[in-house]
C-alpha positions as YAML, in Angstrom:
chain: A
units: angstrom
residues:
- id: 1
  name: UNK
  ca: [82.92, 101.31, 74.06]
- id: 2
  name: UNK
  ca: [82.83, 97.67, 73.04]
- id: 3
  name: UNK
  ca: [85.95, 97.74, 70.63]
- id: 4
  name: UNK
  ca: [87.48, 99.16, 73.73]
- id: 5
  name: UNK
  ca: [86.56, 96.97, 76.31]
- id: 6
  name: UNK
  ca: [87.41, 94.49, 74.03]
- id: 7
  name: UNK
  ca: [90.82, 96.00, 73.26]
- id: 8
  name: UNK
  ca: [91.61, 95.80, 77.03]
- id: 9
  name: UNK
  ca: [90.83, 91.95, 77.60]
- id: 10
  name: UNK
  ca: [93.01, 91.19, 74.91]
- id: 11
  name: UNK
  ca: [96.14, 93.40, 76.61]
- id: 12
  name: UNK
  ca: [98.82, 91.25, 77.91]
- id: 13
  name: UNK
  ca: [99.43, 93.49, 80.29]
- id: 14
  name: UNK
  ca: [95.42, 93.36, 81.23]
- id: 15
  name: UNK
  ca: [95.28, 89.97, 81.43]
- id: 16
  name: UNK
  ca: [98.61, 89.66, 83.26]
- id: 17
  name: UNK
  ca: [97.20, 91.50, 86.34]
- id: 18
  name: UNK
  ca: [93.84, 89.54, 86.01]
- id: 19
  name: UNK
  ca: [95.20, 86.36, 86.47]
- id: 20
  name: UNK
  ca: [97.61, 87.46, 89.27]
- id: 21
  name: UNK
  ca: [94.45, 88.97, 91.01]
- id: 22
  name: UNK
  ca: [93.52, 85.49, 92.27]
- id: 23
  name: UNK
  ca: [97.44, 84.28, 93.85]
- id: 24
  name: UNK
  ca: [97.41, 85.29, 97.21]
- id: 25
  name: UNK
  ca: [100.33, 86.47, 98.98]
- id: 26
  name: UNK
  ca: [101.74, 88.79, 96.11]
- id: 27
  name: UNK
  ca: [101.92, 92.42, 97.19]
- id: 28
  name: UNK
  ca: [104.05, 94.04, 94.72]
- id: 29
  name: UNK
  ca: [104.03, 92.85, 91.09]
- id: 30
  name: UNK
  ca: [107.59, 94.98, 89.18]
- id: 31
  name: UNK
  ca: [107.53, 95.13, 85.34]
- id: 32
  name: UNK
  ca: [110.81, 96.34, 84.01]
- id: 33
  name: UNK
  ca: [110.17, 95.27, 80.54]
- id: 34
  name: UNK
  ca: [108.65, 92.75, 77.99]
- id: 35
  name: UNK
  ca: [110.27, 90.05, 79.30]
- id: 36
  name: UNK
  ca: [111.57, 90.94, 83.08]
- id: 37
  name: UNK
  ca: [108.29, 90.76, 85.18]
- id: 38
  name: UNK
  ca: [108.56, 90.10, 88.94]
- id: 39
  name: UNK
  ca: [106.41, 89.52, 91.93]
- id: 40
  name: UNK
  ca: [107.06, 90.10, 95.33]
- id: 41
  name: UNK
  ca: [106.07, 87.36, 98.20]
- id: 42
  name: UNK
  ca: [106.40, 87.60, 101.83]
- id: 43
  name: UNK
  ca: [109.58, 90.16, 101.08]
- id: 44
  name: UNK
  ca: [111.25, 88.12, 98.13]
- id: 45
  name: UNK
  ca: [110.97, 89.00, 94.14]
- id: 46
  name: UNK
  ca: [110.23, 86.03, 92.01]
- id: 47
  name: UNK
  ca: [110.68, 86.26, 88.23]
- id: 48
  name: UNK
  ca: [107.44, 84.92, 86.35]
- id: 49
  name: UNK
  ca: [107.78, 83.18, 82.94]
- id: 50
  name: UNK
  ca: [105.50, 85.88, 80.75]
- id: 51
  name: UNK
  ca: [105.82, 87.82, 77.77]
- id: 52
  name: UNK
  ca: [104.39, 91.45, 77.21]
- id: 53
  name: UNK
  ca: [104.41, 93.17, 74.21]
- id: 54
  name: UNK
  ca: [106.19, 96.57, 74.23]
- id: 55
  name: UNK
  ca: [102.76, 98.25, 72.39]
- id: 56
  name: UNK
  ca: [100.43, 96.98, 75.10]
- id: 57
  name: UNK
  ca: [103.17, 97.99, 77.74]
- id: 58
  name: UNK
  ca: [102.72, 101.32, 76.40]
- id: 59
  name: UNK
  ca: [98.68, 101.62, 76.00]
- id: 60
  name: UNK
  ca: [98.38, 100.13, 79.68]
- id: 61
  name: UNK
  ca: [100.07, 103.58, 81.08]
- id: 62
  name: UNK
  ca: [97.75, 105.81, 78.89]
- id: 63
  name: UNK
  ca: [94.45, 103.36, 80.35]
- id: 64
  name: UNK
  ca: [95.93, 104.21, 84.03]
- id: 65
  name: UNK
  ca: [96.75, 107.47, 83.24]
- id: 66
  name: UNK
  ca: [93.10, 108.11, 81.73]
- id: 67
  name: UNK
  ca: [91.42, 106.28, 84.75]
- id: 68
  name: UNK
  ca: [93.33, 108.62, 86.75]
- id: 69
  name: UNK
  ca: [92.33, 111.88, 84.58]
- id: 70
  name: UNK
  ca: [96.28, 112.21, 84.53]
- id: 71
  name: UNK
  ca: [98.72, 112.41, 81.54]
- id: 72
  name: UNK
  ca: [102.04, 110.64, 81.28]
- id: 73
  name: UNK
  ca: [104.13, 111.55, 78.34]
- id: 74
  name: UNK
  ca: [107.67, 112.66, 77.55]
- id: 75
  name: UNK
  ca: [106.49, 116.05, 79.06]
- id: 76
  name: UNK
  ca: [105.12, 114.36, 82.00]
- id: 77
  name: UNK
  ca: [107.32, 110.83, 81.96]
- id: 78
  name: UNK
  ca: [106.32, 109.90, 85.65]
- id: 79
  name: UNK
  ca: [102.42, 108.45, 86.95]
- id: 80
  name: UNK
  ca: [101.74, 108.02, 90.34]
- id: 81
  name: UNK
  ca: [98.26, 106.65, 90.61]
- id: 82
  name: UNK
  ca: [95.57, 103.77, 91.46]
- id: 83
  name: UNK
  ca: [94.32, 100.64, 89.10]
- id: 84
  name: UNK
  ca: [90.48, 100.05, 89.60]
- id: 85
  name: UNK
  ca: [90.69, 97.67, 92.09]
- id: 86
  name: UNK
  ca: [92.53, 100.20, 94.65]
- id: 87
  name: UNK
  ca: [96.50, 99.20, 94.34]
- id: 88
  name: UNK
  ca: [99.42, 101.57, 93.75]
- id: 89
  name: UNK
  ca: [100.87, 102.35, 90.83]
- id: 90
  name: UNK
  ca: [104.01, 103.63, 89.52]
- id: 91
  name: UNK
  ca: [105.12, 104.50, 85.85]
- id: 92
  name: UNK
  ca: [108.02, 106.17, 84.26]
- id: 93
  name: UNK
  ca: [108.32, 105.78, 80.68]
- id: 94
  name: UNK
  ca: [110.56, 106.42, 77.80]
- id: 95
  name: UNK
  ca: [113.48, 108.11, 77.06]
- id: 96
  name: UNK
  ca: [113.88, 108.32, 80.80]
- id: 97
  name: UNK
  ca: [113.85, 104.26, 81.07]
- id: 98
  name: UNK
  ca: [115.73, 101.98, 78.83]
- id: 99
  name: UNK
  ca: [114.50, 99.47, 76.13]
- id: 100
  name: UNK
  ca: [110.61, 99.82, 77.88]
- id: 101
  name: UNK
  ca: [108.15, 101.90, 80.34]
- id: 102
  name: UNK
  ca: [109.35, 100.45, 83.75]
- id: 103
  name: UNK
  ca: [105.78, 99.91, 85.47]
- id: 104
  name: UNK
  ca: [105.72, 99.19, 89.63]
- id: 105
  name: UNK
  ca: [102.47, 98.08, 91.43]
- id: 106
  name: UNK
  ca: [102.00, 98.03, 95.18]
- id: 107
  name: UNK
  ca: [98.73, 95.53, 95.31]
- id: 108
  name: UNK
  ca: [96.22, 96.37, 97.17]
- id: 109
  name: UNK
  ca: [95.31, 94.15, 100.48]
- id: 110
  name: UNK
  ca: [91.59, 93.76, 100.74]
- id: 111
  name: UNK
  ca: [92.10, 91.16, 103.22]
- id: 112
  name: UNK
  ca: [93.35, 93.52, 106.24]
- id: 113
  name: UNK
  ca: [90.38, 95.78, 107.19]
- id: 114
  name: UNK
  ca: [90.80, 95.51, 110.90]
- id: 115
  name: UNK
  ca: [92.44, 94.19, 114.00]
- id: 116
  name: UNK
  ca: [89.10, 91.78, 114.72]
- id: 117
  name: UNK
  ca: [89.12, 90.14, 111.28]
- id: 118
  name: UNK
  ca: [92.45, 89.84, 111.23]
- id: 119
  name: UNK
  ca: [94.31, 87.84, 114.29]
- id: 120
  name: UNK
  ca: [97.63, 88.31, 114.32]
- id: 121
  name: UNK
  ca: [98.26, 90.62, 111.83]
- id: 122
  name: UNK
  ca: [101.71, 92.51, 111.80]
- id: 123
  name: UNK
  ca: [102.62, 89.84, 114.74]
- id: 124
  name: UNK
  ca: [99.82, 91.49, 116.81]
- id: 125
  name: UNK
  ca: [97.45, 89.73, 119.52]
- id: 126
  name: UNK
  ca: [94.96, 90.94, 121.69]
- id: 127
  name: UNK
  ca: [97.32, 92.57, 124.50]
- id: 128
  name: UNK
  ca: [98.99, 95.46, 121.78]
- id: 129
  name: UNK
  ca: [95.51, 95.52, 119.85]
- id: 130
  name: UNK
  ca: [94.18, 96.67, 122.81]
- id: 131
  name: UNK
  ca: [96.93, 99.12, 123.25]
- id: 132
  name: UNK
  ca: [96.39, 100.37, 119.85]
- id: 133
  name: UNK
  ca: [93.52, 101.09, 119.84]
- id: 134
  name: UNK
  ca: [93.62, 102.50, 123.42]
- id: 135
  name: UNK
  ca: [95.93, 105.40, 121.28]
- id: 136
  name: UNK
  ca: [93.62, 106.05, 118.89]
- id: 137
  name: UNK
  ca: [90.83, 107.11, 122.21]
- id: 138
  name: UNK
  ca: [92.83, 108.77, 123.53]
- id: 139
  name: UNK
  ca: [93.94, 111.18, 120.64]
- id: 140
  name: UNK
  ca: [97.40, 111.12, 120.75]
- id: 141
  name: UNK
  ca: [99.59, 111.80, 117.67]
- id: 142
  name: UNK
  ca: [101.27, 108.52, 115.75]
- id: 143
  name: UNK
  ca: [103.98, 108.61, 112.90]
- id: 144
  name: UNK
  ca: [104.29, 105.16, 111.20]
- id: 145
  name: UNK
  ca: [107.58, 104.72, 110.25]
- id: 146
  name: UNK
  ca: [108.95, 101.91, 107.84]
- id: 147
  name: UNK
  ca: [110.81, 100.95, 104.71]
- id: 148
  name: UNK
  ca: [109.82, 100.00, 101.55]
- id: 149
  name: UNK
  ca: [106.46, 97.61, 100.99]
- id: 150
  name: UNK
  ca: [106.78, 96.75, 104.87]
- id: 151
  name: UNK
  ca: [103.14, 97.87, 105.69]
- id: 152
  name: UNK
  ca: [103.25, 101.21, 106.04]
- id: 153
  name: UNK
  ca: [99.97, 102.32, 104.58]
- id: 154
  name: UNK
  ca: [98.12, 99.02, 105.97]
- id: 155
  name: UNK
  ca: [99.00, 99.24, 109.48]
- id: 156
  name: UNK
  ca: [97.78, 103.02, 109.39]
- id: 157
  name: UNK
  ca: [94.45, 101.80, 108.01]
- id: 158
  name: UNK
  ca: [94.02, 99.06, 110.73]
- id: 159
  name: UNK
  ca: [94.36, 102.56, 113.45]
- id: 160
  name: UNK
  ca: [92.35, 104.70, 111.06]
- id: 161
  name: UNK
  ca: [89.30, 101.57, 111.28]
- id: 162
  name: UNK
  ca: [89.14, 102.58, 115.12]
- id: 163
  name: UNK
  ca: [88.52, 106.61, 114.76]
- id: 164
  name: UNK
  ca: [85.02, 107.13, 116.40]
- id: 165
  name: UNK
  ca: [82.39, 107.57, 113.57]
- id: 166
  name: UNK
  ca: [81.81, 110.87, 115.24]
- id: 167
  name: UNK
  ca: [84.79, 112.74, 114.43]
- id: 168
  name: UNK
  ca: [84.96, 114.35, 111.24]
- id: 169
  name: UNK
  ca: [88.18, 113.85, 109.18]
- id: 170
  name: UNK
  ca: [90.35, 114.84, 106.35]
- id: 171
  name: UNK
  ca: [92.44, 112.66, 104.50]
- id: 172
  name: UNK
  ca: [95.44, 113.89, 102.77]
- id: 173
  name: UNK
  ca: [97.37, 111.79, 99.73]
- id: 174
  name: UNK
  ca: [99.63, 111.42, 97.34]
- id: 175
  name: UNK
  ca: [97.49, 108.76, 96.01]
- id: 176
  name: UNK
  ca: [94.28, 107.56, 97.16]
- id: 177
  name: UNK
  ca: [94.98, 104.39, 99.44]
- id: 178
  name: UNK
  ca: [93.41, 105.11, 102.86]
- id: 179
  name: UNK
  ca: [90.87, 103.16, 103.79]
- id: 180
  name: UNK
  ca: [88.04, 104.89, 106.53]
- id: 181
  name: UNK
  ca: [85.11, 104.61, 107.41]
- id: 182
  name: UNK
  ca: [83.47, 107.42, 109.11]
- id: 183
  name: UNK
  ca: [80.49, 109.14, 107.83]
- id: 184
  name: UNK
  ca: [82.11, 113.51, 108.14]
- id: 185
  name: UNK
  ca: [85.37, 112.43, 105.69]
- id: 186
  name: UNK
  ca: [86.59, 114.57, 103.37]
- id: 187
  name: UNK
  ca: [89.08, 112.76, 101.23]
- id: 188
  name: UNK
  ca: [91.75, 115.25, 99.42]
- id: 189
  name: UNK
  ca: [94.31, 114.40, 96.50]
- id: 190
  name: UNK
  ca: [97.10, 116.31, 95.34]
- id: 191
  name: UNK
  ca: [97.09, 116.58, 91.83]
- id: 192
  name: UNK
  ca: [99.71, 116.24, 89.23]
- id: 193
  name: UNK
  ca: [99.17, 117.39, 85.75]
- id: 194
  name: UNK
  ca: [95.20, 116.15, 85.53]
- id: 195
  name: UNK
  ca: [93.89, 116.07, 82.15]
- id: 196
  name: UNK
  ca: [91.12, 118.41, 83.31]
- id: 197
  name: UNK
  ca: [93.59, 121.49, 84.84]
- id: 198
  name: UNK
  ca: [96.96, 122.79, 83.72]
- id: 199
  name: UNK
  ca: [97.43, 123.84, 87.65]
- id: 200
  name: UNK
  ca: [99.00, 121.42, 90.49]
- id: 201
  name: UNK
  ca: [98.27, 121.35, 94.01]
- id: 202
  name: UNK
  ca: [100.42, 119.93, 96.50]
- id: 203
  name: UNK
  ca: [100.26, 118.21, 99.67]
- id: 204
  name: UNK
  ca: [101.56, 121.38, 101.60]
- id: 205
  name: UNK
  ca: [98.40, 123.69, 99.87]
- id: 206
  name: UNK
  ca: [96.24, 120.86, 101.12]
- id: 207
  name: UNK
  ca: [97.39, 120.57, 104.47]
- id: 208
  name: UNK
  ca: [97.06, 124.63, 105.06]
- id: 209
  name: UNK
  ca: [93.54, 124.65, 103.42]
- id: 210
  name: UNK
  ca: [92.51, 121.52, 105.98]
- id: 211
  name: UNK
  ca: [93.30, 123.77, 108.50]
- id: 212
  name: UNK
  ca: [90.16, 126.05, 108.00]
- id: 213
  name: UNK
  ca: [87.81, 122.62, 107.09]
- id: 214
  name: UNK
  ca: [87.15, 122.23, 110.91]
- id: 215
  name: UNK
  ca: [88.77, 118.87, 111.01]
- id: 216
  name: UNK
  ca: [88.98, 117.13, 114.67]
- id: 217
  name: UNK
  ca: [91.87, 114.59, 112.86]
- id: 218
  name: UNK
  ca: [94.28, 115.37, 110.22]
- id: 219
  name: UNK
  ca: [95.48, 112.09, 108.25]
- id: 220
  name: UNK
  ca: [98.36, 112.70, 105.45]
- id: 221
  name: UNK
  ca: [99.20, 108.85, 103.69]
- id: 222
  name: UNK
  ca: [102.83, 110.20, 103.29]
- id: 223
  name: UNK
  ca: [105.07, 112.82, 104.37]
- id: 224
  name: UNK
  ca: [107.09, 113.78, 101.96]
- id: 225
  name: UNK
  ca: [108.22, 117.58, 102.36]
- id: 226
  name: UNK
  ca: [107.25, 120.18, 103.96]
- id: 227
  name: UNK
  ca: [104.54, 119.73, 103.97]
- id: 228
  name: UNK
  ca: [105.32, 118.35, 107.71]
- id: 229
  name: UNK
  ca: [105.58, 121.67, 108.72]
- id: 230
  name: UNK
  ca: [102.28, 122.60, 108.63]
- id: 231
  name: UNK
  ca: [101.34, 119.10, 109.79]
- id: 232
  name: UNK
  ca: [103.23, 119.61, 113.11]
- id: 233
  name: UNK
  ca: [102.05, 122.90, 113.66]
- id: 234
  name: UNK
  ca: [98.08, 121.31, 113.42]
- id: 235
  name: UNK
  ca: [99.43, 118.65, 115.87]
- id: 236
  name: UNK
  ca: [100.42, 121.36, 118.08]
- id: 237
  name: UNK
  ca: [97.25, 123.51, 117.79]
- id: 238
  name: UNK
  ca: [94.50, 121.30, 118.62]
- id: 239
  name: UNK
  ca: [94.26, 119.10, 115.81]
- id: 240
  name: UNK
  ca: [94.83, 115.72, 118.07]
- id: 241
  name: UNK
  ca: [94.81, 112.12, 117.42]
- id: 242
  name: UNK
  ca: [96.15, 113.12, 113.75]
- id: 243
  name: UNK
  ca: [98.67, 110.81, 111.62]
- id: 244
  name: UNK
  ca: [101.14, 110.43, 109.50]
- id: 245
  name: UNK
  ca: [103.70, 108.35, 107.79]
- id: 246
  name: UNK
  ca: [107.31, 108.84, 107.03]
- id: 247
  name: UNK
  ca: [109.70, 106.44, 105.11]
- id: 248
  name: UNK
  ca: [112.77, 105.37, 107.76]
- id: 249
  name: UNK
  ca: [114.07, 102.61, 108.45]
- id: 250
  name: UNK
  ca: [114.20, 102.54, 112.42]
- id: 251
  name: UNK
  ca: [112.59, 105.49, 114.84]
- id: 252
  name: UNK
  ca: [115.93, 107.21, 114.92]
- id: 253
  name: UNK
  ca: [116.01, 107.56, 111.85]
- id: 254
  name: UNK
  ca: [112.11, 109.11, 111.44]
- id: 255
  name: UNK
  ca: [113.40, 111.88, 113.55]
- id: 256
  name: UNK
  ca: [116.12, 112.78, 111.68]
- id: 257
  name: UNK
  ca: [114.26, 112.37, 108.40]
- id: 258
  name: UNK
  ca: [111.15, 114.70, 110.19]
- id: 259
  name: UNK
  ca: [113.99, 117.58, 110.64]
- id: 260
  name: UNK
  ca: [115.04, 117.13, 107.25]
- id: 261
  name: UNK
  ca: [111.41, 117.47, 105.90]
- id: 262
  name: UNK
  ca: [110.66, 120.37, 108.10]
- id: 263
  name: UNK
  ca: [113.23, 122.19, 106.46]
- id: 264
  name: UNK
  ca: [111.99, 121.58, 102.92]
- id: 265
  name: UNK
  ca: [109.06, 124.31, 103.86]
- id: 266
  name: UNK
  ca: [111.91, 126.91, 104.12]
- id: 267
  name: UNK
  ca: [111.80, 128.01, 107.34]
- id: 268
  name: UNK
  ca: [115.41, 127.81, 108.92]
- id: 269
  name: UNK
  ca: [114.67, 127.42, 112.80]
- id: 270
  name: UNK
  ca: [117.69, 126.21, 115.19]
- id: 271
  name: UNK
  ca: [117.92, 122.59, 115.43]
- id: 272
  name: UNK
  ca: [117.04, 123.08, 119.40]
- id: 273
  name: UNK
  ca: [113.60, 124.79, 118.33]
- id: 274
  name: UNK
  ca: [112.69, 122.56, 115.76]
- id: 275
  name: UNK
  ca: [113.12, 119.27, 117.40]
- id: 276
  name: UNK
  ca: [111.23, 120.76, 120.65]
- id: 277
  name: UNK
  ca: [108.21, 121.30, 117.87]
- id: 278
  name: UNK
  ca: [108.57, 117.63, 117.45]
- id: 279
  name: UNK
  ca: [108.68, 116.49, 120.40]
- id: 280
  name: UNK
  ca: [105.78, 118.53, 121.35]
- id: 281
  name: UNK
  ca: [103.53, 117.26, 118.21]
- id: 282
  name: UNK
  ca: [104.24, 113.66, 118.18]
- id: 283
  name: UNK
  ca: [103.76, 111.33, 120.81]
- id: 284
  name: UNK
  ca: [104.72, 108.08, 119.25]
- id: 285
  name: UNK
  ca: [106.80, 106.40, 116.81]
- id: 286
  name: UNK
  ca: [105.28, 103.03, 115.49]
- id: 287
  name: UNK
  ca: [108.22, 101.56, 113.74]
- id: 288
  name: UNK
  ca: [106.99, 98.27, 110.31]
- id: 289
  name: UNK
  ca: [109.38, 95.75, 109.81]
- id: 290
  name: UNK
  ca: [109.63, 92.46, 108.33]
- id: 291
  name: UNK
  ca: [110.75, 89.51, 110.70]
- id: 292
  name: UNK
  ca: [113.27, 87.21, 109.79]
- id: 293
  name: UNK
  ca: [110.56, 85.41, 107.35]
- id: 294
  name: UNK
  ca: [109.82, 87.98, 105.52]
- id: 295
  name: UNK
  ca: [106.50, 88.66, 106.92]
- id: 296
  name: UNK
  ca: [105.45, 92.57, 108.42]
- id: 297
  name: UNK
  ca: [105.37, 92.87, 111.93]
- id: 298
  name: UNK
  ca: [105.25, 95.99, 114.75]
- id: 299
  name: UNK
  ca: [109.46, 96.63, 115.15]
- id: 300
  name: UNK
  ca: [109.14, 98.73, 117.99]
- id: 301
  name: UNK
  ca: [106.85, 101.52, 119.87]
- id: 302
  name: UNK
  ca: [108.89, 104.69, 121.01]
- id: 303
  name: UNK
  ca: [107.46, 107.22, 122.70]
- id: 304
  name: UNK
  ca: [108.54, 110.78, 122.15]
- id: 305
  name: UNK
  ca: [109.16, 112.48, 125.80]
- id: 306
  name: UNK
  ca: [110.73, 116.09, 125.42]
- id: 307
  name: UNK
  ca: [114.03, 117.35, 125.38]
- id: 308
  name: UNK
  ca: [117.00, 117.72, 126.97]
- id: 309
  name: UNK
  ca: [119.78, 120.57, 126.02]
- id: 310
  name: UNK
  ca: [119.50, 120.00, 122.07]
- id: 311
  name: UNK
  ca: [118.68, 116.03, 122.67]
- id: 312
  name: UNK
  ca: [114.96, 114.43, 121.60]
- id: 313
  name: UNK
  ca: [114.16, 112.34, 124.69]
- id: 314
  name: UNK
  ca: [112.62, 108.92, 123.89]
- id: 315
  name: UNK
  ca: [111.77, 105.46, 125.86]
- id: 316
  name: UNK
  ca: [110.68, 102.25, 124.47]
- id: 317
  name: UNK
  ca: [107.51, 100.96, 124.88]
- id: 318
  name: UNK
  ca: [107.70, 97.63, 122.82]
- id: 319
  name: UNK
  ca: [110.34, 95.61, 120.78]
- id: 320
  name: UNK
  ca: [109.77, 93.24, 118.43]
- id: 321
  name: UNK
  ca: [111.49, 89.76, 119.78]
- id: 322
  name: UNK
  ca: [112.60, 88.22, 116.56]
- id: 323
  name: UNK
  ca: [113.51, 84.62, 118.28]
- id: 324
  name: UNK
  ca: [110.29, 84.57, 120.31]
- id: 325
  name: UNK
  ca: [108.32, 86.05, 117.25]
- id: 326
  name: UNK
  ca: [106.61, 88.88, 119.21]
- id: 327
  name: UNK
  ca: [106.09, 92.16, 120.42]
- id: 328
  name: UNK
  ca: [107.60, 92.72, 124.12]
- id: 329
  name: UNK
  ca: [107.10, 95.38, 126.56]
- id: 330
  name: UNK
  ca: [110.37, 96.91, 127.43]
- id: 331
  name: UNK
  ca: [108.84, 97.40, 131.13]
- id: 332
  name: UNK
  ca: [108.62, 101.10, 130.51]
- id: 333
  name: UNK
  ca: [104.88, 102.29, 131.34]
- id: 334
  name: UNK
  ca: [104.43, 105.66, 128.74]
- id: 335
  name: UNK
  ca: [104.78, 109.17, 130.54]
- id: 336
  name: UNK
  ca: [101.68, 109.57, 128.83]
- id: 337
  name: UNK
  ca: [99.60, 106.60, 130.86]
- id: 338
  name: UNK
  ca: [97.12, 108.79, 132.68]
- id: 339
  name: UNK
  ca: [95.57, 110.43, 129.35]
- id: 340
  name: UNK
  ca: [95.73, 106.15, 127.90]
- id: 341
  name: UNK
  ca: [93.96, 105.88, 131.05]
- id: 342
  name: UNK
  ca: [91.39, 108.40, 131.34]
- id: 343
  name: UNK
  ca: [90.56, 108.90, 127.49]
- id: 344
  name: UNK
  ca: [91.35, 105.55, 125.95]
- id: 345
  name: UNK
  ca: [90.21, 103.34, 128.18]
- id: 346
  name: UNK
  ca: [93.51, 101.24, 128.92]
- id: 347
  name: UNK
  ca: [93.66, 99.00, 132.33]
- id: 348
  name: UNK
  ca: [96.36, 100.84, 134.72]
- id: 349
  name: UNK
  ca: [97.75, 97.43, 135.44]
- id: 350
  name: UNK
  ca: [98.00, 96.97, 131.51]
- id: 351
  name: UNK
  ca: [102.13, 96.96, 132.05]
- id: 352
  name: UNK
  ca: [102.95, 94.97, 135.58]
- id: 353
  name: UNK
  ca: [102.57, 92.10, 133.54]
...
């Protein structure tokens, strides 16, 4: 145990990570090879004057993929998992890269637990925290939709830190990022390939075996497939104030990428039915961004109001004003306002001003 604990302080790959842990600001850190190593800050990559060695490139993956009770191989050439200290992780390694295993790590925020500690956060102030959280009272449905390292997963923690420590909950993932703390949580991961099992299970079994776990909310990190099928139908069946994200770059977009997902499960439903089944699960569309300076705000809040003919009805709540540097309300109070009201607690007068 000593030889190896020993063996990983002296990796370069080890200590790389170790002495980025103290920079602030980085929250992606991209190593294509021995010498190409990049970090991202406030939206931009910066190249970093290191050198790796190919070998300890190469024994890093197998210590993540052990930590992980995964294997990553020529058989299994891709890793999706977590470092000890809770970021994201990414590895895809040779012949299926070139010259080196291509590593990518989404770094964990500690920082960002909750709206209180956190002032400002995603261009947020008191006014749309209070909204916010108003949402999560009341129950209603949310979809966080974003691009690439824009915040996804962290703004959907920030909601998650206002579920009631009453409700009981079940967490879905990819990979274990969500961050809750609520005494009834039952935290689920699909697997791929763990050391321990020859047998996978997906997103999609998970979701239909949290249906029968009694949940009162229903939280899946990422949709990715169909997985949103079965989500939709919980959100439809009494399963409120559940969440999700989906990778899009603006709310139409989510919607267009939700009817391509629900498809994935196989069922082919006309376009008319399906998008009624969305319309009727979610209720709104939080839409991560990053401003003109790079930093991750709240783009926009669209609600989701019905349909009309074969068209998904939608009004904006909120816009991001990049020249003022904040979240405005359109002037569009929510056709859902009496249930913000009643259940979450939200003023009546909260939008005549």
């Amino acid at each position: 145990m000593e030889k190896k604990l020993q063996a990983v302080a002296q990796n370069s790959v080890w200590k790389l990570l170790n002495d980025l842990s103290s920079k602030k600001g980085i929250t992606e850190i991209a190593i294509n090879d021995c010498k190409n190593v990049f970090v991202e800050r406030e939206g931009k990559f910066i190249q970093l004057n290191v050198q790796l060695t190919k070998n300890d490139i190469v024994q890093f993956i197998q210590d993540v993929a052990t930590f992980n009770q995964k294997v990553c191989n020529e058989s299994n050439p891709i890793l999706d998992g977590s470092l000890p200290d809770g970021s994201r992780i990414n590895a895809i390694v040779e012949p299926f890269c070139t010259g080196s295993p291509a590593i990518s790590i989404r770094k964990y925020i500690r920082g960002v637990r909750s709206f209180e500690s956190n002032p400002g956060v995603f261009g947020l102030f008191d006014k749309w925290v209070t909204f916010f959280k108003a949402m999560i009272a009341a129950r209603v449905n949310i979809v966080v939709s974003g691009g690439t390292g824009v915040g996804k997963t962290t703004f959907l923690n920030l909601l998650l830190n206002e579920i009631d420590p009453e409700e009981r909950v079940v967490t879905i993932e990819d990979t274990l990022e969500l961050n809750i703390n609520v005494p009834n949580l039952v935290r689920l991961e699909a697997s791929h390939k763990a050391l321990s099992s020859d047998k996978n299970m997906s997103i999609r079994d998970l979701v239909k075996n949290t249906l029968r776990m009694r949940p009162d909310r229903i939280i899946i990190g990422e949709v990715r497939g169909g997985e949103l099928f079965d989500l939709l139908q919980a959100m439809n069946t009494g399963h409120d104030g559940s969440m999700t994200s989906v990778h899009a770059n603006n709310p139409s977009e989510c919607i267009a990428r939700m009817e391509t997902l629900f498809l994935l499960a196989g069922f082919e439903v006309p376009f008319k039915v399906l998008r009624k089944l969305i319309t009727s699960a979610v209720h709104f569309i939080i839409q991560i961004d990053r401003n003109r300076d790079g930093k991750r705000v709240v783009r926009e809040i669209l609600e989701l109001t019905g349909m009309n003919g074969d068209t998904v009805l939608s009004q904006q709540i909120a816009v991001y004003d990049d020249d003022d540097g904040a979240l405005r309300p359109t002037g569009i109070v929510p056709s859902c306002i009496e249930i913000l009201v009643k259940q979450g607690g939200l003023s009546r007068s909260f939008f005549e001003n």
